[in-house]
N, C-alpha and C positions, 0 to 999 in steps of 0.2 A: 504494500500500500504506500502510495507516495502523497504524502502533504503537505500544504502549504499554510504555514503560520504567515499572520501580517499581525506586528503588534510592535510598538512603537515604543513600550518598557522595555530595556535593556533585560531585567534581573525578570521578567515576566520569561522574556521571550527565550532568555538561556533555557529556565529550567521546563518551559515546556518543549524546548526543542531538544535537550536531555534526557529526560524522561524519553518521550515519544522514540530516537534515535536507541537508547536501552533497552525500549522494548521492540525495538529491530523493525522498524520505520523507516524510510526514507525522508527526510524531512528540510523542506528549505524554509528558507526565514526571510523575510523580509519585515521593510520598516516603516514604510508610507504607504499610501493609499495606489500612486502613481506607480511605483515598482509591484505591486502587487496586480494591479491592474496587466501589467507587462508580463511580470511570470506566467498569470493566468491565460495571456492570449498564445505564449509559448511553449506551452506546457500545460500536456493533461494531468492533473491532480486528482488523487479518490475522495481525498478532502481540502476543508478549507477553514482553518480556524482563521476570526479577522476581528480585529479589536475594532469596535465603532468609530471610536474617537481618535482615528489616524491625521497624519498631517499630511497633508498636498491635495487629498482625492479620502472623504469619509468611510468609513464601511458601509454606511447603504449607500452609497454613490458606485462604489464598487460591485454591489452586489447587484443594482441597476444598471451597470455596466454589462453586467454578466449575462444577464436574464435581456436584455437586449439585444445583444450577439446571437442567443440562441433562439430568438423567434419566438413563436407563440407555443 
């Protein structure tokens, strides 16, 4: 399973991307809204953890990104 953290706390974003990687994960990290937006369009993920309150591009903005690429 490959994941994609977006969370813009440093000490958040280690231990869940430690954990998740421990329990033998693939896991990328990112830190704004915009880089996440960019991972997503480059890459299939099975998941998607994403903190709301990102800087450059929100988490519902991103996730209205999302759901807009895929159509109805």
């Amino acid at each position: 399973m490959h994941i994609l953290i977006a969370e813009d706390d440093p000490a958040i974003a280690e231990v869940l991307t430690y954990t998740l990687r421990s329990g033998g994960y693939a896991v990328d990290c990112v830190h704004n809204g915009a880089d996440a937006d960019a991972a997503l369009l480059t890459c299939d993920f099975d998941l998607l953890i994403l903190d709301l309150g990102l800087p450059d591009m929100d988490g519902s903005s991103v996730c209205r990104q999302v759901r807009d690429r895929s159509g109805p």
